[in-house]
N, C-alpha and C positions, 0 to 999 in steps of 0.2 A: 630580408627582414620584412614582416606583415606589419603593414599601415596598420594599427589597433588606433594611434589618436592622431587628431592634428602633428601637433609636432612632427611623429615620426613620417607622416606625409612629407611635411617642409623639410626635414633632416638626409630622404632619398633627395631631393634636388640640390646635389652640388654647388650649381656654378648660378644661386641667383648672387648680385649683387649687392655689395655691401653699404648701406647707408652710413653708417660710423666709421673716420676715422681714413686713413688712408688704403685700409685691406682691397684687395679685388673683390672677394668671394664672402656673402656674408657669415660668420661661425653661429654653431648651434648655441651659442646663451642671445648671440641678437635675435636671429629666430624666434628664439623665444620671449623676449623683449620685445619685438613685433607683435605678438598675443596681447602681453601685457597693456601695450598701447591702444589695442583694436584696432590696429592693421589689416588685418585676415580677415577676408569675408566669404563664405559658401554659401552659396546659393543667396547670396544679396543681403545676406544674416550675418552680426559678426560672430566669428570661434572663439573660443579658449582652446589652451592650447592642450586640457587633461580631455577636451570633447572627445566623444571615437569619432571614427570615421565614416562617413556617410556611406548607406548603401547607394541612394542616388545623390549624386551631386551633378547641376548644369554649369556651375563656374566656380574656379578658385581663385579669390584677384586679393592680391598684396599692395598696400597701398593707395587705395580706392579714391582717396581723396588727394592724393599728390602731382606730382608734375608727372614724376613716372612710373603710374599706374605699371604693373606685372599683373597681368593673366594666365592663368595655369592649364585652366581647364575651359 
């Protein structure tokens, strides 16, 4: 599948974990609920989740202001 937006970035990585609820693995509407919250940040900038895809990107980090910050890139 070709990354065209955020989302389907975050929808290739399987196994991040889930903040809601008891799941291991978090599903693609939390993913997308991370958007909505302004979770996701590229290059120190928050995303939405309809953005494309960057040509360059130096970091993708989930949760930027929590206890457990995810780093991607």
């Amino acid at each position: 599948m070709a990354k065209e937006t955020m989302l389907d970035f975050l929808r290739e990585w399987p196994y991040l974990p889930s903040r809601e609820g008891k799941q291991m693995v978090a599903s693609g509407s939390e993913k997308r609920r991370w958007f909505e919250r302004g979770s996701v940040e590229v290059n120190g900038e928050k995303a939405e989740a309809a953005d494309p895809w960057p040509f360059v990107r130096d970091s993708v980090v989930i949760h930027p202001k929590g206890k457990h910050r995810t780093t991607l890139l």
